[in-house]
N, C-alpha and C positions, 0 to 999 in steps of 0.2 A: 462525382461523389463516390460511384464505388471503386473505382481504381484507389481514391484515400481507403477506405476504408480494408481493402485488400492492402493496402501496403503497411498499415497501421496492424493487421493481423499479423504479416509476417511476421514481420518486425519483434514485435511480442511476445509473438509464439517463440521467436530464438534468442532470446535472450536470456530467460530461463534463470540461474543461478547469476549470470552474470550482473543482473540488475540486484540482487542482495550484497554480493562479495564483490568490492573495489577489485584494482588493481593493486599487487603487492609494490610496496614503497622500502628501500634498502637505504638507511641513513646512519652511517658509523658505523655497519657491522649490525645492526639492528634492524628487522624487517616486520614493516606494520601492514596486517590485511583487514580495510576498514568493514565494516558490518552496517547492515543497513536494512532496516522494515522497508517493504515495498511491495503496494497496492497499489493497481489499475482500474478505472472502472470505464464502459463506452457506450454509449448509445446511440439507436435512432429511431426514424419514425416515419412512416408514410401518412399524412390522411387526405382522403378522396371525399367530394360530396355526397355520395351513394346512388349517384343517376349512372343506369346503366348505357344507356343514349350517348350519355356526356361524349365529346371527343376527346381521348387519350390524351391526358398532360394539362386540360383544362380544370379550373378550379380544384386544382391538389396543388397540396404543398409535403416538402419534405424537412427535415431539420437531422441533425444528428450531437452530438457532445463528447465530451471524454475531459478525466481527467486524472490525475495521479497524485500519489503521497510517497516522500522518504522522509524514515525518521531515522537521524544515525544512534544504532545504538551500543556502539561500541567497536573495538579493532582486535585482533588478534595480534600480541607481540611476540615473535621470536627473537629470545637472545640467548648464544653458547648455548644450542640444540636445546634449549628448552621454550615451549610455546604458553601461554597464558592469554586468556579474555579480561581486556579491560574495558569496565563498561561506562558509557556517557550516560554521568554524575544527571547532568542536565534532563537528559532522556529517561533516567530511570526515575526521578523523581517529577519529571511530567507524567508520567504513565503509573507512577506508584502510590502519589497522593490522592488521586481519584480515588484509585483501587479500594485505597485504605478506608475513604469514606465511605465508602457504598460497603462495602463488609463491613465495615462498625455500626452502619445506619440499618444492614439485614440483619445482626444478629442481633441488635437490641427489639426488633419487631419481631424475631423468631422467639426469644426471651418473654417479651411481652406476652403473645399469646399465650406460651405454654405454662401463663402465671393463673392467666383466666381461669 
């Protein structure tokens, strides 16, 4: 288990930017660098009976978990030396519609009080 888990740290720890920003893609003369949310989370755990007697590795157990998220939210397009962000339509209105409700839903409760 812990050799995973040391290789799972490496791992992560280098890859840094690379897990946000694809690889750049050249099609006609036109070059797309996709964009990408990306969250990691890992864990684990020891638990032991709390007998100090116990012999080592008896009644304990271990576990551990991990898991990840990419959300694509958009690419960078280069054409004729000019670059622009295009954003996924899909993506921004997965993340935008929420948004919009929970601020519409604070400020009618920030309204409300300050009616009191």
């Amino acid at each position: 288990m812990t050799n995973l888990v040391v290789k799972l740290a490496e791992n992560i720890g280098t890859m840094g930017v690379k897990s946000a920003y694809g690889e750049p893609v050249t099609i006609d003369g036109v070059t797309i660098l996709p964009v990408a949310l990306v969250q990691f989370g890992f864990g684990g755990g020891i638990e032991g009976d709390g007998d100090p007697d116990a012999e080592a590795g008896s009644a304990s157990s271990s576990g551990g978990g991990g898991g990840g998220l990419s959300v694509p939210v958009g690419a960078y397009v280069t054409e004729n030396g000019r670059a622009r962000f295009e954003p996924n339509l899909i993506a921004l209105l997965a993340v935008g519609i929420p948004f919009l409700w929970v601020a519409g839903h604070t400020v009618s409760r920030v309204i409300r009080a300050f009616k009191r």
